[in-house]
C-alpha positions in Angstrom: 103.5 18.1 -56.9 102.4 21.4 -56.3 102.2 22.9 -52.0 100.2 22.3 -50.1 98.5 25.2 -48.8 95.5 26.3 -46.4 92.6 28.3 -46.9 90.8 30.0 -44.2 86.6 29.3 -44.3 85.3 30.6 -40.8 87.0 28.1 -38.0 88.3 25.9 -40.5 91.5 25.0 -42.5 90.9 23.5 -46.1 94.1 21.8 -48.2 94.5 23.1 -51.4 97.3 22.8 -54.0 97.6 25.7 -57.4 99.3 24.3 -60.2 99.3 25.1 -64.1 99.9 28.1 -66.0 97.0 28.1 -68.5 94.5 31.1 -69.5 91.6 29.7 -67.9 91.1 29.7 -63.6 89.5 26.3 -63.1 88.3 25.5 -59.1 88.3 21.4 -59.1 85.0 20.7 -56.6 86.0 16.9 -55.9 83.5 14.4 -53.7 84.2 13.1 -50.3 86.7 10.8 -51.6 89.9 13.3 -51.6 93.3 13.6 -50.5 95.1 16.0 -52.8 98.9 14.5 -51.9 98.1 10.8 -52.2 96.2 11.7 -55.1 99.5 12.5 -57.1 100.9 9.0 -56.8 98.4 7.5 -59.3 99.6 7.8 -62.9 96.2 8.3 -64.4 95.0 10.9 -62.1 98.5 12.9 -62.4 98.4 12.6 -66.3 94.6 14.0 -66.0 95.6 17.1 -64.3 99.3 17.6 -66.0 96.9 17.9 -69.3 94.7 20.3 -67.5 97.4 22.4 -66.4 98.0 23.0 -70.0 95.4 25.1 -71.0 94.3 26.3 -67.4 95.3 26.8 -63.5 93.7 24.3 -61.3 93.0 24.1 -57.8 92.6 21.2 -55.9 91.4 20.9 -52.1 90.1 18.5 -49.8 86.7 19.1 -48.1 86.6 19.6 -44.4 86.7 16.6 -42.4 88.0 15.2 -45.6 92.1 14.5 -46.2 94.1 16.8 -45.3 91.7 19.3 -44.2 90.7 20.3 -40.9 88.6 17.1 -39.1 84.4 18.0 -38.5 82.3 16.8 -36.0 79.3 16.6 -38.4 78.7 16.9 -41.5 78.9 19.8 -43.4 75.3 21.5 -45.3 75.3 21.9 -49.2 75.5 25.8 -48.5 78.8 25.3 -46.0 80.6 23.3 -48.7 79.4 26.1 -51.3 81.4 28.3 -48.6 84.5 26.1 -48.7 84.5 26.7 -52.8 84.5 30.3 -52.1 87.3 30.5 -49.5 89.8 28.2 -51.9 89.1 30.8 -54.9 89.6 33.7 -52.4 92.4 32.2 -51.3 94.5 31.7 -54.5 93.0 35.0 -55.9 90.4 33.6 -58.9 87.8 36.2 -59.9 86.1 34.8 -61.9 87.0 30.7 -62.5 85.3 27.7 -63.8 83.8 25.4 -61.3 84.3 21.4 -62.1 82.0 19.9 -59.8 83.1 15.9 -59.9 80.5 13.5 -58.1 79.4 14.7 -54.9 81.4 17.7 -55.2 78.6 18.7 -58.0 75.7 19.9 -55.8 77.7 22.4 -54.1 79.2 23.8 -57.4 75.7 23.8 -58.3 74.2 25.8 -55.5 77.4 28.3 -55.8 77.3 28.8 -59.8 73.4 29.5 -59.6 73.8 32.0 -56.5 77.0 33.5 -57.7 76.7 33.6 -61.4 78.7 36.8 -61.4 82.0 35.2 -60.1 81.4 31.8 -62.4 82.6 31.8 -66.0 81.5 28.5 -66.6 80.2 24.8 -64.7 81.6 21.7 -65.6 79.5 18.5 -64.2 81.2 14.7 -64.3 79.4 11.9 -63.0 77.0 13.6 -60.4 73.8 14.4 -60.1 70.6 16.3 -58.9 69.0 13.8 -55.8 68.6 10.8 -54.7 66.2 7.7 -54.5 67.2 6.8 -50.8 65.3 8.2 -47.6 67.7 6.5 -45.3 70.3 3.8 -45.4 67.1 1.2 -44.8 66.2 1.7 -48.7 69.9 0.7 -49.6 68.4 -3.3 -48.6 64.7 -2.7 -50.8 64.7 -4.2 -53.9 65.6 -2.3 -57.2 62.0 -2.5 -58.2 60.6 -0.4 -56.0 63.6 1.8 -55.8 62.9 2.2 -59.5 58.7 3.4 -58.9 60.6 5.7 -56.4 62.6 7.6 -59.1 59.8 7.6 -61.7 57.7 9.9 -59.6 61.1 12.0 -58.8 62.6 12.4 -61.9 59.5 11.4 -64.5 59.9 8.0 -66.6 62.6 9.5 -69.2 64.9 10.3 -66.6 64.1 7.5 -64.1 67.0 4.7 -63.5 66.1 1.4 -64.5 66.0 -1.3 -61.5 69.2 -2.8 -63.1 71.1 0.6 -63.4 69.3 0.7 -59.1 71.1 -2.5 -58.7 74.5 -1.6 -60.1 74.7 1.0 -57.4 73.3 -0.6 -54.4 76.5 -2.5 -53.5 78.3 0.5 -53.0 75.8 2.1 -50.6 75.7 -1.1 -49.0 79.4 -0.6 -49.0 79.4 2.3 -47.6 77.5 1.8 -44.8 78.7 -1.7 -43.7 83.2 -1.8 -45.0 84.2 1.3 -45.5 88.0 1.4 -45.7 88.3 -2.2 -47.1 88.2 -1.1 -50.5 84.7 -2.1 -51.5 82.2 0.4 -52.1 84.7 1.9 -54.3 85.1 -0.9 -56.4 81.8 -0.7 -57.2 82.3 3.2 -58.8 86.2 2.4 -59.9 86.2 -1.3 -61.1 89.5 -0.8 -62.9 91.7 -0.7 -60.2 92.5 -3.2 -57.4 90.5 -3.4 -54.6 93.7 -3.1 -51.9 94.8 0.3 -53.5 91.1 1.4 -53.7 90.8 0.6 -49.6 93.8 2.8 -48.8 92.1 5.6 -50.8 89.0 5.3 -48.6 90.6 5.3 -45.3 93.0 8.2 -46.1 90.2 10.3 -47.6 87.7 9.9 -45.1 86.9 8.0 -41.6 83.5 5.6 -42.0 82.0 7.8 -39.7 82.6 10.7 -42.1 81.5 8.1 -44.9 78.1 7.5 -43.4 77.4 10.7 -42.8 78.1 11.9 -46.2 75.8 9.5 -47.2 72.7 10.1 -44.8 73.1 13.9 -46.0 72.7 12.8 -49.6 69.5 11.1 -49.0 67.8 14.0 -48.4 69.8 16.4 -50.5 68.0 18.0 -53.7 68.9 20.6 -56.0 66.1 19.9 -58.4 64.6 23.3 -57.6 67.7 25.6 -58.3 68.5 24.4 -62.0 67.0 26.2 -63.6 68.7 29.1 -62.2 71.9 28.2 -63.4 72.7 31.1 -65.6 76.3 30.2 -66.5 77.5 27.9 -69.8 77.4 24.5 -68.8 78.9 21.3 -69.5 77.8 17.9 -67.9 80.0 14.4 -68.8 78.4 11.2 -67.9 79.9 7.2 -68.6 76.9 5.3 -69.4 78.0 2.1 -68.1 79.3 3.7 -64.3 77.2 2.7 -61.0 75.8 6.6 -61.0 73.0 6.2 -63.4 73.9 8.0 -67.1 70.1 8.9 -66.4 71.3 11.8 -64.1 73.8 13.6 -66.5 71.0 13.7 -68.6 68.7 15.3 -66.1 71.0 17.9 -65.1 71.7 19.0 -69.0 67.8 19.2 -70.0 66.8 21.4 -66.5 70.1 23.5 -66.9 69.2 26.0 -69.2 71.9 25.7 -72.5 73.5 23.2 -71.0 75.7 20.7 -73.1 75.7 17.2 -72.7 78.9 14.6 -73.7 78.2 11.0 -72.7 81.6 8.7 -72.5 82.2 5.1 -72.9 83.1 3.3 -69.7 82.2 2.0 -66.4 84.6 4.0 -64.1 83.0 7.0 -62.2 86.1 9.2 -62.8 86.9 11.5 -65.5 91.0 10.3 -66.0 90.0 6.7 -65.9 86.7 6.7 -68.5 87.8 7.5 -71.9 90.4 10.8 -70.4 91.5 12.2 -73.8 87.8 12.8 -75.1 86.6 14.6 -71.8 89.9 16.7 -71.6 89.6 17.4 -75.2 85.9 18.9 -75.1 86.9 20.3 -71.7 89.6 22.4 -73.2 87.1 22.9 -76.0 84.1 24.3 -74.0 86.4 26.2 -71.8 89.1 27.8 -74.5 86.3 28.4 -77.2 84.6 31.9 -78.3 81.4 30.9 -75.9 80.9 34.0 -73.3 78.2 33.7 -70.9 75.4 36.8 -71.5 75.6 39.4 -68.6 73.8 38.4 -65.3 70.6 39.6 -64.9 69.0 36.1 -63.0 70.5 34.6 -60.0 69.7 32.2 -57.2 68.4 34.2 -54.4 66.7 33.5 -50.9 64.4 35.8 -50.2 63.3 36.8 -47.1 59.9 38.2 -46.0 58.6 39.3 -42.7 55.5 41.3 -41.8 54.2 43.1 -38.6 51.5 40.9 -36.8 48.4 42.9 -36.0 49.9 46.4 -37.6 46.4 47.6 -38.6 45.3 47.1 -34.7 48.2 49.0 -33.1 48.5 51.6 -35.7 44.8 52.9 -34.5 45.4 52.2 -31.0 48.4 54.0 -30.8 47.7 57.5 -32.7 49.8 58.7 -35.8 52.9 59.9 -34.0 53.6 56.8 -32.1 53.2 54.5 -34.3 55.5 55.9 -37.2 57.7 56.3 -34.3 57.4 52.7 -33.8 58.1 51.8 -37.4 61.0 54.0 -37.2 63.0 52.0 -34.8 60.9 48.5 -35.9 62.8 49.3 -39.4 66.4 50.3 -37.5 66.3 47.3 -36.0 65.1 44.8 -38.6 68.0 46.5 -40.6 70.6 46.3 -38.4 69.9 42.2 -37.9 69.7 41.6 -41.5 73.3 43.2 -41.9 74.7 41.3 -39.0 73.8 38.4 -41.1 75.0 39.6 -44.3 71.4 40.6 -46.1 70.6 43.2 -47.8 67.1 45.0 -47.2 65.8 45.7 -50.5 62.5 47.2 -49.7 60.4 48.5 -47.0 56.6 48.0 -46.5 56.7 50.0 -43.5 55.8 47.1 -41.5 57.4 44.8 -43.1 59.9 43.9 -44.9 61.6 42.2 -48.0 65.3 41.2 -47.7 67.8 39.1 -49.6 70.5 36.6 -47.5 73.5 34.9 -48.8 71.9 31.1 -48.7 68.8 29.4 -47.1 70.4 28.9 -43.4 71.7 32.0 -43.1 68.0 33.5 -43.8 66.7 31.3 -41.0 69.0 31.9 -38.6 68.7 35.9 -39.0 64.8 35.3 -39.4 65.8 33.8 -35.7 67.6 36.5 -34.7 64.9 39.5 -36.2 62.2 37.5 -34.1 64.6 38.3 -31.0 65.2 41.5 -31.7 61.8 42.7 -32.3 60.7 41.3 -29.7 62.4 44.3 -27.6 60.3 46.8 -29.1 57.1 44.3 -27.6 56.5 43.6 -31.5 55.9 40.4 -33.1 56.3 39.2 -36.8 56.0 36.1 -38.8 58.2 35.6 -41.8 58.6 33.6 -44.9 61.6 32.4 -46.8 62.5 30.8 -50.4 65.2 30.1 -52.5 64.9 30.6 -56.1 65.5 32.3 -59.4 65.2 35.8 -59.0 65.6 39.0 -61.8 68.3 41.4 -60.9 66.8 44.9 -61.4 69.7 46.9 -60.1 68.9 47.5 -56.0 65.6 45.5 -56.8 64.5 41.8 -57.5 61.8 40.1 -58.9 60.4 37.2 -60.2 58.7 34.4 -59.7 60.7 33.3 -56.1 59.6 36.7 -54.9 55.8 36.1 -55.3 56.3 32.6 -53.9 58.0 34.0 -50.9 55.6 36.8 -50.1 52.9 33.8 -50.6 55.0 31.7 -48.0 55.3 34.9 -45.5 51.1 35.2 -45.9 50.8 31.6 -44.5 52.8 31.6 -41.6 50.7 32.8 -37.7 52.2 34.8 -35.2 56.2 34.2 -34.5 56.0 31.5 -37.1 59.1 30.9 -39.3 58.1 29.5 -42.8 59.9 28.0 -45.4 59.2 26.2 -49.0 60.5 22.8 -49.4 62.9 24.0 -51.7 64.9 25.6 -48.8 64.2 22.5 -46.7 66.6 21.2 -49.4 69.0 23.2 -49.0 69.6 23.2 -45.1 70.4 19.6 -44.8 73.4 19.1 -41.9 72.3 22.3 -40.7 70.7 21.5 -37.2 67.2 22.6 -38.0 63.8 21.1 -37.5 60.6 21.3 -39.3 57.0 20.3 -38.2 55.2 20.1 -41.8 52.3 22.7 -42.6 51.0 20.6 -45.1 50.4 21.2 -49.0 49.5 24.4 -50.5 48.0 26.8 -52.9 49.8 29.8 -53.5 48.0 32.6 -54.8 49.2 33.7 -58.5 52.1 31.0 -58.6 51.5 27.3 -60.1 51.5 23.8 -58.5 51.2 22.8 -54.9 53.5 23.8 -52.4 54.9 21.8 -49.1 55.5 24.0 -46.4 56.6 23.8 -43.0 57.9 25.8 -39.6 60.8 26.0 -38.5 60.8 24.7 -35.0 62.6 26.7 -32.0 64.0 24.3 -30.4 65.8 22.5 -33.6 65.5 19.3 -35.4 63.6 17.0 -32.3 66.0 14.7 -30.3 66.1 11.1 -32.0 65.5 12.2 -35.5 67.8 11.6 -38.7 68.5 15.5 -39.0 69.3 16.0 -35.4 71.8 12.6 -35.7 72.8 13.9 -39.2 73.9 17.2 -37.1 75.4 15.9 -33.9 77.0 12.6 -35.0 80.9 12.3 -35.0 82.7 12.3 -38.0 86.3 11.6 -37.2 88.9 12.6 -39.5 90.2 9.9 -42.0 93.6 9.4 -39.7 91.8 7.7 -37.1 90.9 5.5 -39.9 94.6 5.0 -41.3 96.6 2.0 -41.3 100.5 2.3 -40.2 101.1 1.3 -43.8 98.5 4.0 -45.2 100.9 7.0 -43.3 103.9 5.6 -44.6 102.9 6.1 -47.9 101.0 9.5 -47.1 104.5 10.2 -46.1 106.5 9.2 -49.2 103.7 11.2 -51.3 104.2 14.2 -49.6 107.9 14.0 -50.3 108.4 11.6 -53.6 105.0 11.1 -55.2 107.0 9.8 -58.5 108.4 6.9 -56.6 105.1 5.5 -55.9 104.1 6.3 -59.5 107.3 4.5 -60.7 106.3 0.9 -59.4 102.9 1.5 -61.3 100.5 0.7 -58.9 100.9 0.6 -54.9 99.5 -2.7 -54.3 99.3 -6.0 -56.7 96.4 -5.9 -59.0 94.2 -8.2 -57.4 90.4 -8.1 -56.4 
């Protein structure tokens, strides 16, 4: 077994091991269910990576609040676990690497392949997917049939679970929820292995307060929107028969654009337990072939517009001179917040302005901030923000996104903060709140629209966002049985030992 080691993402320490010696960097985005030491002591799992190794250099890591990682007190946005991808490949030096985004771990490679297609050679998906049909842990108790109306009207009737497929999975949400740490809910996604083993893995992967939480951030997670602007070659692996419905592998590979699709024979959720040899195989395939990805010229931006209220007013009231020397310190200013947040100002309309952040939340905090800041020079501004697929035209953008977030800026009043639904999304576990502004028409750009204010204050006291943000989620030692650290202990040391009695509990249910 390879080190342990830690990389550094802001206040937080995240577990990784590096092993292999292969020509291709591969980062290993794993779900909530993660502890990269115990993980070792299961023979199918270590066989799975000692073949990857092979033909490429892996790294595995734990999620914060997950494992060995540092413990969170809530749970963590899509855009923050993006971050944690990027701080294990700048830790351990990758440039450019494959992302395997396995389960839950797939949204976040998602997001970080479509934003960073430049330092992505490649996406591999295994049993995740892009949403789903729950709104809160209430739905987990409706019945399958109207979960299954649900996913027609999200996904469209080819893609839609059937209620049976709905049932297969709702015991492991129910799972979730009500036992985590006895073994259950992942019996329902690993129904090869035996129960007892599967509830050690629970409790030393993550506490069921981090469990639930996971699980209330799902429901209102979506990455529909930001397919399309995945730009890199893509390969997504799906068992038909496992409790995630084969239906969303097969969304992901029709919205992806090229994307390759392999679907496997088998009920268990994980790669090295459902048919290993023909995913590693076309792994290896996909990643050691002749395929190169075409140079980046698209990429998932958020854009962020914001625009001078009354400018036409003050500009004749104040005289010429004034007021350009006005703009002149209103554009200082709006430039100098948007770098303390990490944009990049890519035009000027002289009273406004059209920048570019690193992801949605960091657009409305610094949207925040510029409102602030402005405010000094006794100006105000509204602003508009959207995530989406944007051309790269050297120190410009365009595209579609762009026009939808100027339309988005020309909707929002005074000191109004607006955002698309799409970066709604994306924010989820990030403390904001949103009063809805109703359904749209955006001039030039197709469809209806949903958009809403941010509010000031945050996500309103009482509400599942503002619980989402603020609830505990103790880290999976609190959750640990005296038995579960005496094996975390022989795993550090002698992981083969465990291995050597074949499994670490009988085989029984």
């Amino acid at each position: 077994m390879a080190d342990t080691q830690y990389a550094r993402c802001g206040d937080l320490s995240i577990a990784y091991q590096l092993f292999g010696d292969g020509p291709v960097d591969v980062v290993f985005a794993s779900s909530f269910v993660s502890h990269v030491e115990v993980m070792w002591t299961s023979p199918e799992i270590k066989s799975f990576f000692d073949r990857m190794a092979a033909f490429s250099r892996v790294v595995i890591f734990d999620k914060a609040g997950v494992g060995l990682s540092d413990p969170i007190m809530r749970y963590r946005s899509i855009e923050e676990r993006a971050e944690e991808i990027d701080a294990v490949m700048n830790a351990v030096g990758f440039e450019r690497p494959v992302l395997m985004g396995v389960s839950e771990g797939g949204p976040a490679a998602m997001l970080y392949a479509a934003s960073h297609p430049e330092r992505v050679q490649a996406l591999v998906l295994t049993g995740t997917f892009p949403c789903v049909v729950f709104d809160s842990w209430a739905d987990v108790d409706a019945a399958p049939s109207e979960l299954h109306a649900r996913a027609v009207e999200m996904l469209g009737e080819e893609f839609a679970p059937s209620a049976e497929q709905l049932a297969r999975f709702l015991p492991f949400a129910v799972a979730v929820r009500d036992e985590w740490g006895s073994g259950v809910a992942l019996s329902n996604l690993l129904p090869s292995l035996p129960r007892a083993q599967l509830g050690m893995l629970e409790r030393m992967s993550a506490s069921p307060g981090m469990a639930r939480a996971t699980g209330e951030a799902l429901f209102r997670l979506d990455v529909r929107d930001i397919l399309p602007a995945i730009n890199v070659p893509t390969l997504v692996i799906h068992a038909k028969d496992e409790a995630i419905p084969v239906e969303c592998g097969r969304y992901l590979a029709a919205r992806i654009p090229g994307a390759q699709l392999l679907e496997v024979q088998g009920a268990d959720h994980a790669p090295w337990l459902t048919e290993p040899d023909v995913v590693l195989s076309s792994v290896e395939e996909f990643l050691t072939g002749t395929h190169t990805s075409a140079p980046v010229r698209r990429a998932l931006r958020t854009v962020l517009f914001t625009d001078m209220v009354s400018s036409t007013q003050r500009a004749a009231a104040m005289g010429d001179d004034r007021w350009h020397a006005l703009l002149d310190r209103f554009d200082s200013v709006t430039r100098s917040t948007i770098a303390r947040f990490g944009g990049t100002v890519v035009k000027s309309m002289g009273d406004g302005h059209l920048a570019t952040i690193d992801g949605p939340a960091q657009a409305i905090r610094c949207a925040e901030a510029l409102r602030t800041d402005v405010g000094a020079l006794d100006v105000e501004i509204r602003a508009g923000i959207h995530t989406g697929e944007c051309e790269l035209m050297g120190d410009d953008i365009g595209g579609l996104a762009v026009h939808i977030g100027a339309r988005v800026m020309s909707q929002a009043g005074a000191s109004e903060i607006l955002v698309s639904s799409t970066v709604r999304d994306l924010v989820v576990g990030s403390g904001f709140g949103f009063d809805d502004r109703g359904t749209h028409e955006l001039k030039g750009v197709p469809g209806q629209w949903q958009l809403l204010a941010v509010r000031p204050e945050g996500a309103p006291a009482g509400s599942p966002e503002a619980a989402l943000y603020t609830q505990p989620t103790p880290s999976p030692r609190q959750a640990m049985r005296r038995s579960d650290r005496a094996v975390a202990a022989i795993a550090h040391r002698a992981p083969g030992l465990i291995r050597g009695v074949g499994r670490l509990v009988p085989n029984r249910k």
